[in-house]
Backbone bond lengths (Angstrom), bond angles and torsions (degrees), N, CA, C in turn:
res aa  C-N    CA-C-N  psi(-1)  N-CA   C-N-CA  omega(-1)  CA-C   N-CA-C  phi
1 X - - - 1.451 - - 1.528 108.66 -
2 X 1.235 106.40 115.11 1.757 106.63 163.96 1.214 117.64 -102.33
3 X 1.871 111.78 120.40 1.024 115.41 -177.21 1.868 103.40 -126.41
4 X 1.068 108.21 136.77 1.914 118.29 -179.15 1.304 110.41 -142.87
5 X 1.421 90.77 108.98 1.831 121.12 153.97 1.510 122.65 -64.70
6 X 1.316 92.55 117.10 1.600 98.27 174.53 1.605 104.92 -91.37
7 X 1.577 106.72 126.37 1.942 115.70 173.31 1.183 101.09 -81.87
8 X 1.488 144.81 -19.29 1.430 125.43 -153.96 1.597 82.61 -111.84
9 X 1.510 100.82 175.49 1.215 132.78 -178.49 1.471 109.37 -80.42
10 X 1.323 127.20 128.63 1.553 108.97 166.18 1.139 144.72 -60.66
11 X 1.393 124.59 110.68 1.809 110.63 -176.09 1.254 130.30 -51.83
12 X 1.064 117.96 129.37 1.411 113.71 -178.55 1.419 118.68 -83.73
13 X 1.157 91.67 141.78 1.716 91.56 156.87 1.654 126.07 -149.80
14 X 1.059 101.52 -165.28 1.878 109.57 -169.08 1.586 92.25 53.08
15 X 1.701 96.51 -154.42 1.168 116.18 -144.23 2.117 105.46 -42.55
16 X 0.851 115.03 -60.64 1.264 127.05 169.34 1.577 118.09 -16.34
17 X 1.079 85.68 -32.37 2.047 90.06 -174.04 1.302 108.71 -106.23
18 X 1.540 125.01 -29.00 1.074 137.02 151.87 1.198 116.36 -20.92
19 X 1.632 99.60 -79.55 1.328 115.25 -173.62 2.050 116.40 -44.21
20 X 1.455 98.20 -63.60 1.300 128.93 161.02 1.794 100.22 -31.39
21 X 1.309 134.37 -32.27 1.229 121.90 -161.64 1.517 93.23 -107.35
22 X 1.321 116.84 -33.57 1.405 108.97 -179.83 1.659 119.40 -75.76
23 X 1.428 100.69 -2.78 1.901 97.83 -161.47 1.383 81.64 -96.88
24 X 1.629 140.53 -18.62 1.474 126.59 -159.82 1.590 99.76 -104.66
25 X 1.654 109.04 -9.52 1.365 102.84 176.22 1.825 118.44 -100.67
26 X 1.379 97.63 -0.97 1.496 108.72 -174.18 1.890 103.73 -105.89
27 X 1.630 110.91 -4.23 1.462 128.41 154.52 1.046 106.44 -65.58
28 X 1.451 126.60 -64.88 1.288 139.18 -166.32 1.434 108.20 -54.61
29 X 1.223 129.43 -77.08 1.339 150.82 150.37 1.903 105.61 -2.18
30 X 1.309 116.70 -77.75 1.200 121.42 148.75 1.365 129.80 -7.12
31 X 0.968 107.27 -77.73 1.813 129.26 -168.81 1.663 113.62 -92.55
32 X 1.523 87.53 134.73 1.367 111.45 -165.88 1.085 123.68 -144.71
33 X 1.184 126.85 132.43 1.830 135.21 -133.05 1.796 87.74 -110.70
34 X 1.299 118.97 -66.20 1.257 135.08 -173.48 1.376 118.30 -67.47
35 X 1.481 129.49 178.14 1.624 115.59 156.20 1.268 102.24 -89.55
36 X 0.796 123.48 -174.29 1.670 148.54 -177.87 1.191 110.18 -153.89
37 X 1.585 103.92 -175.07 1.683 112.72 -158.56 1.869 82.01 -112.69
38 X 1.330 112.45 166.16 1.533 129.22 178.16 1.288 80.30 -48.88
39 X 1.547 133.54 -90.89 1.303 147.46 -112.49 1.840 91.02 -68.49
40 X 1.438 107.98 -69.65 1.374 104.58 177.03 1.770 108.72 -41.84
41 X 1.054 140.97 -8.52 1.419 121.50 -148.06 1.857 76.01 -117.31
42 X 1.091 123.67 -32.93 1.328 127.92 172.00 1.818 116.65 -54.54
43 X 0.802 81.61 -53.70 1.651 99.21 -177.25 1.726 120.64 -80.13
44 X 1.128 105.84 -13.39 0.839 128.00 167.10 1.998 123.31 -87.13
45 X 1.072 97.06 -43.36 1.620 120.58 154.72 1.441 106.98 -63.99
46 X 1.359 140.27 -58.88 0.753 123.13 155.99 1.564 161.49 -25.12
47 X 1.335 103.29 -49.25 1.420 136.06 171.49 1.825 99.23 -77.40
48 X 1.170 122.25 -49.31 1.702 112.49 172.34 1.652 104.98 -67.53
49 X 1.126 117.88 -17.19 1.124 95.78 -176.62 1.773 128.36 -102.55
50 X 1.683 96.44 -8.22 1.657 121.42 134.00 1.562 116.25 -23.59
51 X 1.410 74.91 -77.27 2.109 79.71 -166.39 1.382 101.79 -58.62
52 X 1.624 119.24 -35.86 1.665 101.09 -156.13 1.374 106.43 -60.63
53 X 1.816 116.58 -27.40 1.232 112.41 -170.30 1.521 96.23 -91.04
54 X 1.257 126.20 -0.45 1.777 99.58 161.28 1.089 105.35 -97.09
55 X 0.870 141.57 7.90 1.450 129.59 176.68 2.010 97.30 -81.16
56 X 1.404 120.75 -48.16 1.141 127.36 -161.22 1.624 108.09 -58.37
57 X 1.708 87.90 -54.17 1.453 89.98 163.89 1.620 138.06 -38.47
58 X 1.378 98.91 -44.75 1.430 107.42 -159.37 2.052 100.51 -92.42
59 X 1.256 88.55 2.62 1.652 94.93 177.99 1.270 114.22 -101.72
60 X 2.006 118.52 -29.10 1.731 126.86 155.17 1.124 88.15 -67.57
61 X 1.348 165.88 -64.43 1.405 143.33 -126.24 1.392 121.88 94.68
62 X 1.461 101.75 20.86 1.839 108.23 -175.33 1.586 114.54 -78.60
């Protein structure tokens, strides 16, 4: 009988990591160490709020 245990975690991929890649880049995007000016802080809001809606999308299947 051959039997093999995998120790590591499985990598993910497709949609799953996607998602996973867009929620750590729409953190990033978010967060801000310094002040900023309105406009950047706008645009910046903006752009996270891009991904949040691709992420939604890509989680219905649009």
């Amino acid at each position: 009988m051959n039997t093999s245990t995998k120790t590591r975690p499985r990598v993910t991929t497709g949609v799953g990591r996607l998602v996973r890649r867009l929620e750590i880049e729409r953190r990033r995007w978010t967060r801000h160490e310094h002040p900023v000016v309105p406009t950047e802080r706008a645009w910046r809001a903006g752009v996270a709020e891009g991904l949040r809606l691709a992420q939604i999308a890509i989680r219905k299947g649009v």
